[in-house]
C-alpha positions in Angstrom: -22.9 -14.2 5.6 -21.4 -10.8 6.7 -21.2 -8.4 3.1 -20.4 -5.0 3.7 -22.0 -2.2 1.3 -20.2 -0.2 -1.3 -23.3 1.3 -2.4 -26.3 3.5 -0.5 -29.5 1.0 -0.4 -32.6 1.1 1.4 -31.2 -0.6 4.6 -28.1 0.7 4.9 -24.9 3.3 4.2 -21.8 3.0 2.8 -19.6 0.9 4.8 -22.1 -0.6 6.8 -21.6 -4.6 7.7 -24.8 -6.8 7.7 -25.7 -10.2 8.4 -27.6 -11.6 5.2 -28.5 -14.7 3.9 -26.6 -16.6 1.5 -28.6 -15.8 -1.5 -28.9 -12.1 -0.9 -25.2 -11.8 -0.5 -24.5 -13.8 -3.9 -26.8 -11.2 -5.5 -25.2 -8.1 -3.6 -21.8 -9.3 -4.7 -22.3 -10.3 -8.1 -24.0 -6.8 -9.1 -21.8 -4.7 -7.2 -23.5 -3.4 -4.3 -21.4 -5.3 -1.8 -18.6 -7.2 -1.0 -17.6 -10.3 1.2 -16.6 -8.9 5.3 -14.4 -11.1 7.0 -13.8 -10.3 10.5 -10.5 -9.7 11.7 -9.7 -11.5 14.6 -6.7 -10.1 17.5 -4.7 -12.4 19.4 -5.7 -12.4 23.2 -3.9 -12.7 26.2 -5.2 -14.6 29.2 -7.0 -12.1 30.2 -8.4 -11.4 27.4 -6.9 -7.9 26.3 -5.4 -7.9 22.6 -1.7 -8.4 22.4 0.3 -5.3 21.5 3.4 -5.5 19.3 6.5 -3.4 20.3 5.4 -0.6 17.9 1.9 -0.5 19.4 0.6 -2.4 16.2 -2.4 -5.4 17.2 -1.7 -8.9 16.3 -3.7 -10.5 13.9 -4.6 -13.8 14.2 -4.0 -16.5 11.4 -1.3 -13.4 9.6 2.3 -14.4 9.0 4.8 -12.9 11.8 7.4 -11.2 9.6 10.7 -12.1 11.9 14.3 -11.4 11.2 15.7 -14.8 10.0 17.6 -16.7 12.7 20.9 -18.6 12.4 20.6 -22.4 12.9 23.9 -23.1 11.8 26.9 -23.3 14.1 29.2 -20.2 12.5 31.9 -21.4 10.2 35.2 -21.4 11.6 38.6 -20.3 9.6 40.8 -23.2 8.5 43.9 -23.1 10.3 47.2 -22.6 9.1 49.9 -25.1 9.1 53.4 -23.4 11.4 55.7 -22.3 9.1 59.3 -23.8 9.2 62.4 -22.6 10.7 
């Protein structure tokens, strides 16, 4: 399990990410020394370079796309009027 360190230990710096073994990182986490890493993955094209948004932003795998909502429904047309008599 990947924990990175909040604290200064003997092994390693603040902010540092380590591979330890489950127990270790139970006992890391639970006294405050570290916390759970998870790794961020990018989405990739077929060449394998990261995927760029139109601001420049990388796209995360497995986040939510936050997209203007589109229109499914056919727009609503204006009841017509009956021709008035003469």
């Amino acid at each position: 399990m990947k924990v990175k360190y909040l604290k200064v230990m003997h092994n390693a710096n603040v902010g540092d990410v380590l591979e330890v073994t489950e127990f270790e990182a139970n006992i890391l986490i639970k006294t405050g020394v570290a916390e759970p890493f998870k790794e961020v993955k990018f989405l990739q094209n077929l060449n394998f370079t990261p995927v760029v948004d139109d601001y420049g932003s990388l796209i995360v795998l497995g986040e939510k796309l936050n997209l203007p909502p589109t229109e499914t429904e056919a727009p609503k047309q204006k009841p017509t009027r009956k021709p008035k008599a003469k």
